[in-house]
C-alpha positions, 0 to 999 in steps of 0.5 A: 580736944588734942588732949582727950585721947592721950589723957582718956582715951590711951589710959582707959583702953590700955587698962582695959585691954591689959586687965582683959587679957589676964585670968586673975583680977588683982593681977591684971589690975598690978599689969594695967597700973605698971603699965608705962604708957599709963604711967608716962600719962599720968606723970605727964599730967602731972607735971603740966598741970603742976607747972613742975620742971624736970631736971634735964637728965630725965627730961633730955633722954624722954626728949630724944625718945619722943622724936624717934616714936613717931618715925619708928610707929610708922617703920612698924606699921609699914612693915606690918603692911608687907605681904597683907591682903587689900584690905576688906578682904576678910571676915570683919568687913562690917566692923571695918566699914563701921570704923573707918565711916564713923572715923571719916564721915561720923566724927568731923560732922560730930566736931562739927556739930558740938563745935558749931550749933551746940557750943556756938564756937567761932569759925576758926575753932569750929574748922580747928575742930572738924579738921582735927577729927578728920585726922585717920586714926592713930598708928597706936591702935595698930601697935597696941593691937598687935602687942595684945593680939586683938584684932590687929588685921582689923586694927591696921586695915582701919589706920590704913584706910582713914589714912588715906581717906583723911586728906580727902575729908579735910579737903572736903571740910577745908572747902565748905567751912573755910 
C-alpha cells in the first residue's frame, strides 16, 4: 500500500501531466520519460527489487537529499499559503468538496472495506490500512500543481484541508477499530 502511490500513481500522473502540456506527441513523450521523478521511480525499483547496492558516493548525496525534501515541500507549501483566501472560497467549490470527502471519508472506509470483509485481513493490518488512507493528501500534488499550472489553488486548498482533517479521522478510525 505505502508503495502503490510512489511506484503507480506519481509515475502514471507525472506522465500524464507532462504529456498534457506539449503540442507534439513525440515530444512530450522525450519530456515525460527524462522526467526525474520517473526516472528516480524506476531506479529505485529497480535497485529494491534486484537487491542491487549502490555505491556510496551515489547513494550518500541521494541520502542527503532525501532528508531535506520533505522539510523543504512543506516551507514551500507553507509559503504558498501566505496571502491565499480560506479555502472554499473559489469557483471549484464542488471539486473541492469531493476530493477532500473521498480523501477523508471514501478511502479509509474503502481501506477498510478491502482490508477487512474482502481480504479477511487480521485486525492489526486492517487498522494499518484504514490509518494509512486517512493520511491527507500528499504535499506533492500541490508542488506538481504549481510546476504544471494545473489546478494548484484546488491542489493546496485540498493538502490543506485533509491535513487538517486526517487526525480527526485516524482519531475516529483509532476508537472504532483499535
Amino acid at each position: 500500500m505505502i508503495l502503490f502511490q510512489p511506484a503507480v500513481q506519481s509515475p502514471i500522473a507525472m506522465t500524464t501531466l507532462e504529456m498534457r502540456g506539449a503540442g507534439d506527441g513525440r515530444g512530450s513523450l522525450r519530456r515525460a520519460l527524462a522526467n526525474p521523478v520517473l526516472i528516480a521511480t524506476a531506479l529505485a525499483l529497480v535497485v529494491a527489487f534486484t537487491g542491487l547496492r549502490v555505491p556510496w558516493v551515489v547513494a550518500e548525496p541521494v541520502r542527503i537529499l532525501a532528508q531535506v525534501a520533505v522539510p523543504a515541500v512543506l516551507l514551500s507549501f507553507g509559503i504558498s499559503l501566505v496571502g491565499s483566501p480560506l479555502p472554499g472560497r473559489g469557483g471549484d467549490r464542488t471539486a473541492l468538496g469531493f476530493v477532500v470527502v473521498s480523501s477523508v471519508l471514501v478511502r479509509p472506509v474503502a481501506a477498510w472495506i478491502l482490508a477487512g470483509p474482502v481480504l479477511g485481513a487480521p485486525a492489526a493490518t486492517v487498522y494499518a490500512a484504514v490509518v494509512l488512507s486517512s493520511l491527507p493528501v500528499a504535499q506533492n500534488v500541490a508542488v506538481w500543481a504549481a510546476h504544471y499550472e494545473t489546478a494548484p489553488r484546488l491542489a493546496r486548498e485540498t493538502v490543506l484541508l485533509t491535513t487538517v482533517l486526517s487526525p480527526l479521522v485516524i482519531v475516529v478510525v483509532t476508537a472504532l477499530l483499535a
